[in-house]
Structure formats: C-alpha cells, structure tokens
C-alpha positions in Angstrom: -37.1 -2.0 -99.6 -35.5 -1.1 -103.1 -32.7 0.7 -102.6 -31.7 1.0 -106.5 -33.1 4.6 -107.2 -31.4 6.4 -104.8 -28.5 4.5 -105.1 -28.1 6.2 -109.1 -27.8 9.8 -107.8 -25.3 12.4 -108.1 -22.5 13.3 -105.8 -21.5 16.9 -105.7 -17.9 17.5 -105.5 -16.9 18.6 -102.4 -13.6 20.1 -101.0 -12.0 17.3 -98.9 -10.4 20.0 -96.7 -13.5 22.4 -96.1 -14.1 24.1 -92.1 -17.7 22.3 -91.0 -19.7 25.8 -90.1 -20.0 26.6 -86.4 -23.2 25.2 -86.0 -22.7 21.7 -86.1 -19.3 22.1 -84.0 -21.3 24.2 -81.7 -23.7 21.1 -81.5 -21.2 18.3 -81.3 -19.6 19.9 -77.6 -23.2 20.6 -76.7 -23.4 16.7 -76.7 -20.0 16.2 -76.2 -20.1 18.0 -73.1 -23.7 16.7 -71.8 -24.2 14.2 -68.7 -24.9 10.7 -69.1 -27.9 10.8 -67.3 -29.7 13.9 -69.4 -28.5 11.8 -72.8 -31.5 9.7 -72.2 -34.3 11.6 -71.3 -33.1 15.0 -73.6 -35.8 14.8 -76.2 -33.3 16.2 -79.1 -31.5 12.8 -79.0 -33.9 9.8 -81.1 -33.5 6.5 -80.1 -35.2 4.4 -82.9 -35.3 1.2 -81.0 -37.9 2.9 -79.0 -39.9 4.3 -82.2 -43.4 2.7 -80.4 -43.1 5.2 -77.7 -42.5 8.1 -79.8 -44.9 11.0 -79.8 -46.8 11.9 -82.8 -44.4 15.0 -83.1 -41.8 12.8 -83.4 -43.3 10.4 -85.6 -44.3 13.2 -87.9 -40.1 13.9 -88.3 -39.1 10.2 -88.5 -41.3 8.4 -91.0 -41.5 4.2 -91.9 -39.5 4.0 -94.9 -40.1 0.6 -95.8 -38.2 -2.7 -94.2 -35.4 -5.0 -94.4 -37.3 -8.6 -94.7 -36.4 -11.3 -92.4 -35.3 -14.0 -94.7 -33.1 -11.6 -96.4 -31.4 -10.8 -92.9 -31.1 -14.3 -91.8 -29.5 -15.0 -95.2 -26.9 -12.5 -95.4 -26.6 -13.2 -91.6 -26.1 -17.0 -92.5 -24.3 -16.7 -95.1 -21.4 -14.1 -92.7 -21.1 -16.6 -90.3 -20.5 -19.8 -92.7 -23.5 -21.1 -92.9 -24.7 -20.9 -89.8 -28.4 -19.9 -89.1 -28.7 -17.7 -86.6 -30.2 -19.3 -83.6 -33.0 -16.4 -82.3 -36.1 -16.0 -84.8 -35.3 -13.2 -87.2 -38.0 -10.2 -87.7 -38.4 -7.6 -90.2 -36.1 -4.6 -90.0 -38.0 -1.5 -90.6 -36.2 1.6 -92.1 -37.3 5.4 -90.6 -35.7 8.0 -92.5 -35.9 11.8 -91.3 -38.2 13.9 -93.0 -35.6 17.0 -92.7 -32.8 14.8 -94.3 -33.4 12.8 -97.5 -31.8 9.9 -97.2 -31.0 9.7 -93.5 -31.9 6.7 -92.7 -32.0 4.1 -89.5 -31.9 0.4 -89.1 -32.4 -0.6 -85.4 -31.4 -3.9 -84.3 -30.5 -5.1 -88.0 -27.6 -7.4 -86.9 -28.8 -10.4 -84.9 -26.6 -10.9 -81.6 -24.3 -13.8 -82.9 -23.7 -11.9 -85.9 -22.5 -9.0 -83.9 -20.2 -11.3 -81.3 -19.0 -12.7 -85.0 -18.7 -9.3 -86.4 -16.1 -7.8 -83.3 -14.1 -11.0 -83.4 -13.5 -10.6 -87.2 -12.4 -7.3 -86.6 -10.6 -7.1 -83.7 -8.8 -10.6 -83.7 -8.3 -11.3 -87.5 -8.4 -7.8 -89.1 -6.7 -5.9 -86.9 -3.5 -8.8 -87.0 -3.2 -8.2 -90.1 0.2 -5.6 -90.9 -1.7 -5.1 -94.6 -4.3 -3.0 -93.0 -3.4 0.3 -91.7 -3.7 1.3 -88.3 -3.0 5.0 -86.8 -0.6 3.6 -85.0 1.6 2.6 -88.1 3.3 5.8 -88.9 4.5 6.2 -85.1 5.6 2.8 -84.0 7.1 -0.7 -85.2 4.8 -2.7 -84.3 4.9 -6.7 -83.5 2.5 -8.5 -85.6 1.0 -12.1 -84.3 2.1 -15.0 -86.5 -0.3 -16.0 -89.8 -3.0 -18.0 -88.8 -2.1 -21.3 -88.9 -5.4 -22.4 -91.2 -8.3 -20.7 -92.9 -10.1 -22.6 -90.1 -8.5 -21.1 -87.1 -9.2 -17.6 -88.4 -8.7 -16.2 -84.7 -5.6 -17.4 -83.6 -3.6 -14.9 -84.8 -4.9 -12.1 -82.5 -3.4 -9.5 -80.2 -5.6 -10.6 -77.6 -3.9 -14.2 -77.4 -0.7 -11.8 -75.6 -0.5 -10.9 -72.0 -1.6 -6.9 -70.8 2.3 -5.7 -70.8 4.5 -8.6 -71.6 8.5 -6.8 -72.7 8.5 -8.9 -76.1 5.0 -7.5 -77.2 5.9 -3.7 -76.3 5.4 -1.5 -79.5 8.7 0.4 -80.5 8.6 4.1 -81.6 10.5 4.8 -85.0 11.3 8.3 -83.0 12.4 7.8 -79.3 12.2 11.3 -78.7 8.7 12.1 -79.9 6.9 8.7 -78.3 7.5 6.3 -75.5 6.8 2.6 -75.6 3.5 0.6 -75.3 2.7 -2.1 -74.3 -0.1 -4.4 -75.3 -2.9 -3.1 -72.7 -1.8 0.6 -73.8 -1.9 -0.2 -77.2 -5.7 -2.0 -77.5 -7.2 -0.2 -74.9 -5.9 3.9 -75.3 -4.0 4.0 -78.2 -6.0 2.2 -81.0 -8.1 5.1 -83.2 -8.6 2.9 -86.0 -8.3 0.3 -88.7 -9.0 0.6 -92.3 -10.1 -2.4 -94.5 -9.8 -2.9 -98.8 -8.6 0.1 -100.4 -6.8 2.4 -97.8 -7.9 5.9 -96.9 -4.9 8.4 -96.0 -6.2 10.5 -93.2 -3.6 13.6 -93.9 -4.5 13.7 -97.4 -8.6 12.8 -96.9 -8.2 10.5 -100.1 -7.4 6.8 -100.9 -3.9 5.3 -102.1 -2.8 3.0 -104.3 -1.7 0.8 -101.6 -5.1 -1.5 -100.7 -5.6 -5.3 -99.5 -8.6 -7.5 -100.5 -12.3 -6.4 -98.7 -12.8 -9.3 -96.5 -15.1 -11.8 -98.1 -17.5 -13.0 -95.6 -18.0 -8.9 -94.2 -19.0 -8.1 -98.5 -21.7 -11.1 -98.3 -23.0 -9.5 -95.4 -23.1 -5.9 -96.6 -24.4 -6.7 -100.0 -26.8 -9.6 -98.7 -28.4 -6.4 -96.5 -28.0 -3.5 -98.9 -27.2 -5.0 -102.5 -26.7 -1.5 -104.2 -23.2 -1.3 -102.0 -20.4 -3.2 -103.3 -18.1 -2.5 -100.4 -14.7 -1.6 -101.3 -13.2 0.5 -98.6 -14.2 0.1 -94.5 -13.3 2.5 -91.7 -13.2 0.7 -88.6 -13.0 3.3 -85.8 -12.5 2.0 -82.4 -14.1 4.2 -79.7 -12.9 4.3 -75.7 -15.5 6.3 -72.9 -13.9 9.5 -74.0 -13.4 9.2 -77.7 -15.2 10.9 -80.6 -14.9 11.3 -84.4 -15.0 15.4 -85.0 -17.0 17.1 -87.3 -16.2 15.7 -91.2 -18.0 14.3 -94.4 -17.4 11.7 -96.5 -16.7 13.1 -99.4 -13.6 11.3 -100.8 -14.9 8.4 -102.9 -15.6 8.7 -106.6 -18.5 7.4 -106.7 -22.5 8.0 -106.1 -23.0 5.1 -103.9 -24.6 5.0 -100.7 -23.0 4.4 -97.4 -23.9 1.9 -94.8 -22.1 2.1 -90.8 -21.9 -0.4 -88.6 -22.2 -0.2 -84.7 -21.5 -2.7 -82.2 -20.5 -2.2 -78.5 -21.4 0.6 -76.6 -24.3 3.5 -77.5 -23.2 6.2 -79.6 -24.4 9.5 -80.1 -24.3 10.5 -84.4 -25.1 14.4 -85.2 -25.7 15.0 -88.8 -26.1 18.4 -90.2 -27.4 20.9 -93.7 -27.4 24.0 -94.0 -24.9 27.2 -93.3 -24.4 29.5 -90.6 -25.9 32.1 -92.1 -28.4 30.3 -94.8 -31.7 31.2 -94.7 -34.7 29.5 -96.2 -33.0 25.5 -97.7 -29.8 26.9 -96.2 -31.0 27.1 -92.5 -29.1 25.4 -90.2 -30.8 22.1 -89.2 -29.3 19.7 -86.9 -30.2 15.8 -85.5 -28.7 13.8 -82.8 -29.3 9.9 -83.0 -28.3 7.5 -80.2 -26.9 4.7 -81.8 -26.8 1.3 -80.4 -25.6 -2.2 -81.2 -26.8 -3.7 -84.0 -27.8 -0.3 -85.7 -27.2 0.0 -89.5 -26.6 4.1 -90.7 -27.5 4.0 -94.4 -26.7 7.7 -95.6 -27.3 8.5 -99.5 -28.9 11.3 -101.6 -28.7 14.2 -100.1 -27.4 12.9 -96.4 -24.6 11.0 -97.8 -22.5 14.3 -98.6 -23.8 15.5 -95.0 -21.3 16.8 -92.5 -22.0 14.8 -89.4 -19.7 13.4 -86.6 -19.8 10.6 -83.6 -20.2 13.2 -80.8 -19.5 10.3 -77.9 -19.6 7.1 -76.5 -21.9 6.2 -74.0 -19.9 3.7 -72.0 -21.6 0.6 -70.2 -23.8 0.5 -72.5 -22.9 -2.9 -74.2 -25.0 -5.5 -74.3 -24.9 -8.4 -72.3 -23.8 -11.0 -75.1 -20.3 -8.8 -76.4 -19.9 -8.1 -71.9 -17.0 -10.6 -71.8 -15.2 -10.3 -74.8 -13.1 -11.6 -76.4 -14.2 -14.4 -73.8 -16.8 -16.4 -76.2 -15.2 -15.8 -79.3 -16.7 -17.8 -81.6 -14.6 -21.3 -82.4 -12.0 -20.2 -79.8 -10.2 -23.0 -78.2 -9.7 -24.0 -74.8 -5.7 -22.2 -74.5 -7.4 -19.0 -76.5 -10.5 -19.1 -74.0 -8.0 -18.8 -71.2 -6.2 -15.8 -72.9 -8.6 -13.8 -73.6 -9.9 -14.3 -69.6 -7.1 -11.1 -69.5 -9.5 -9.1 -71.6 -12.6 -10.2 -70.5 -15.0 -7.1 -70.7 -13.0 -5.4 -73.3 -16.1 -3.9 -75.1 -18.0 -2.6 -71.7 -16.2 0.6 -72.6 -15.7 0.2 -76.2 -17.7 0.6 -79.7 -16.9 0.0 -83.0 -18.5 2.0 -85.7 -17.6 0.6 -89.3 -18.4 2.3 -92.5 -18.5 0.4 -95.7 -18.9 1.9 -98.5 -18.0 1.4 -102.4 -15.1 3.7 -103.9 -14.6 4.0 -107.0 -17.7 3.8 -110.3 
C-alpha cells in the first residue's frame, strides 16, 4: 500500500495539557473494569486477527485497506535481525482501517515470531541497559547500570536480566530516603518499570521533547522504515505493561511534524480505545468510540485524522502471550550458555507482560 498521501497532511495544533472529555474516560473503566472472560466474546471489542469470522455488520465498519506485501516484510524483517531470513513463510499483511476513523488503521500479525523474540530482547536487554535512555524510574532512584557490552557482537550481555531477583549490590538507591524505599532487581523489572524512551527524549511533566536525545537504534529504523517508509523514526516510547497496568486517556500531540505514527505490540493482548468527538457535539462532533484487542505482532498505524485522536491502552490481558516469547528472556537470541542459565531466573517474564512501542518521526 502507498502510504505517501496521507503521510503529507496537516496536523492541527493541539493543547498538550487538554482534559480528554468524559466519554472516552467513561469508556476506558468500562473496559478497565470488565472481566477477562466477557473481553472476548463482548462484540464492542474487534479482534482483526479473526477478520474471516466477522459479520457483514462488522465488515461494513472495518474495510480492506490494501496490504503490506510479503517480500517487503521478510525484507525489513531480514534486514532487523542481520540478515537473517526469517525461517516461517511470510504472507501478505492486509491493512483494515475503520470506516468511522480516517486513518485508523490495523496490521495483524505484521511481525513474524523471530522478529518479535528479536524485537523484546533488543528492548529489554540492550535498550533498557543503556543510562542514555530515560526510564521513569530515573528521577527517583540511582540506579546501577550493567557494564558496556563487551562487543557489537554480544549486544545482550549487558542486560539486567544477567543479575539475580534481589541480590544487595544490584538494589536501586532512592535520591530521597524519605519519599521511596529500595528495590531490588525483581521489584524494579517486574512492578516498578513504566517505561523507556528511545532517540530524542519525551519529558512526561512537560508533554514535549528535550534537547537531551541518544541515537534511534539502527537495526529498529530499518525495520520501521522497511514496513512503513513514510516514517523516519526519531523518537520511540517503550511502555512496559504488568496484568494491572494501563496508559490513561492522552494524544499524541507533541511532535512537530505531520507524520504518521506506527505502535508496536509484543507480549500479552491489549485492549486500545480511540475516540472523536465531544461530550456534547452533535452531528461530526458526536461522541464515537472503538475498542481493539491488540495482540502480538500487531502494527497501530494512526494518521490523518486518527493520529491527533485521543485514545488510551485500557488493559492488559495477562496470559495471553504467545508460546515462542513464554520463557523469556530464556531463548534470547545469540545468548550464551552462562546467559542461558541467568535468565532461567526470569523465565516466563512476558506471560504477564506487553510492550507497546510507538515510533514515530519528530520534527519536519
């Protein structure tokens, strides 16, 4: 699919620190709040894996949109994991965007299942070792960074997961002994962690992006741009999700640019609520909701109209995750023998987890 045109439109200015109307908060608890069970039959929530069994009703709302070819995948998927094919046949990814929100628009199962495995350990064992990337936790606590890798080869052995579950030397330090109380490694990766930004740094308190920024990792831009070449990824938000976790009610309104957005999930099902319209609007202003589950693999692409959309990660659907990311870190890709037997501490780290990252282009 071309992607070009709507990549070239507009972007209202929006106020950064504008109250989401009721509606959509009213929608996120509805979810929030809903039973595990009644997330999978309620027919509110669309699953677009499972776009053969839809009803014509539903099919009427979610329309083919055109596809992501399968050499196109397998190349930007190839060219991610350094040159490595990857080893199940890759198929067409078709796009369904909503009919009620231009630019809305779905990929199911766009990353193959090496690429995601790839994808977490890049994150989570490079990325997240890295003190140039900011972390929520930053601002709080003094925090004990692995050693530098010891070669571009051995890309994973500088990893938080190589540490034991509460070891005294690892333990996190608050700056303010009074306000916070130590962690230890276990607390820190598996309750603590919100998230991780990547290239140039968003600052949460002031919804806009600093000077301060560190280079977008290489092989993640081949894979964005080998997928959805009108994004030349400049900033990612990596938001790390436990069983009870959401992301409230916000847009995405801070870059200065036009560009299109494209999230990431891996890990366990997610349900994403996007929303138009105002409390009181009536006719284009009606208040129009939609709830999507999520799942690994899934590509987001929000532009035009969507893109400026408020919309929120209403929860995590924990054991959810597929079978191949079950035992993480355990099968990290290239891991040796002593890392194998580290990470057996973690094994099934991303049974409760998902990762949701947004990569998107900044500035014009």
């Amino acid at each position: 699919m071309d992607f070009s045109t709507a990549a070239d439109q507009t972007s209202p200015r929006h106020d950064t620190h504008a109250t989401p109307p009721k509606f959509i908060q009213t929608e996120h608890w509805r979810y929030q709040s809903m039973r595990k069970a009644d997330l999978q039959s309620n027919p509110d929530i669309f699953d677009l894996s499972r776009y053969h069994d839809f009803t014509e009703e539903q099919k009427k709302i979610w329309k083919p949109a055109g596809s992501i070819p399968a050499r196109q995948i397998e190349a930007a998927c190839k060219s991610y994991c350094g040159g490595q094919s990857p080893s199940s046949p890759t198929l067409d990814a078709p796009i369904f965007e909503h009919r009620d929100f231009p630019g809305l628009q779905v990929v199911s199962n766009l990353l193959p299942p090496e690429t995601q495995v790839l994808f977490t350990s890049c994150l989570m064992h490079r990325d997240l070792a890295d003190p140039g990337h900011k972390i929520n936790l930053q601002a709080d606590y003094d925090i004990p960074y692995p050693s530098k890798p010891t070669s571009e080869i051995a890309r994973f052995n500088s990893s938080f997961f190589t540490r034991d579950r509460a070891a005294a030397e690892d333990l996190l330090v608050p700056k303010e002994t009074e306000k916070h109380k130590p962690l230890n490694n276990e607390q820190f990766l598996h309750s603590k962690l919100r998230w991780l930004t990547l290239g140039d740094q968003y600052d949460w308190p002031t919804r806009s992006y600093a000077k301060h920024a560190t280079p977008f990792p290489v092989d993640l831009t081949k894979l964005v741009m080998g997928l959805f070449p009108h994004i030349r990824p400049e900033s990612g938000v990596v938001l790390i999700y436990g069983a009870k976790d959401f992301m409230p009610v916000h847009r995405d309104v801070s870059e200065q640019c036009q560009k299109a957005l494209a999230s990431f999930s891996v890990g366990c099902d997610g349900i994403f609520i996007l929303a138009k319209g105002e409390d009181d609007g009536e006719g284009e202003n009606t208040p129009k909701t939609v709830a999507i589950r999520v799942r690994s693999g899934d590509c987001v692409h929000l532009d035009g109209e969507a893109r400026w959309a408020w919309h929120a990660m209403a929860r995590t659907v924990p054991g959810t995750a597929p079978s191949y990311l079950a035992n993480w870190p355990v099968g990290t890709p290239g891991a040796t023998a002593s890392e194998e037997r580290a990470y057996k501490k973690w094994r099934g780290y991303m049974t409760t987890k998902r990762i949701n990252v947004s990569c998107r282009q900044v500035w014009d």
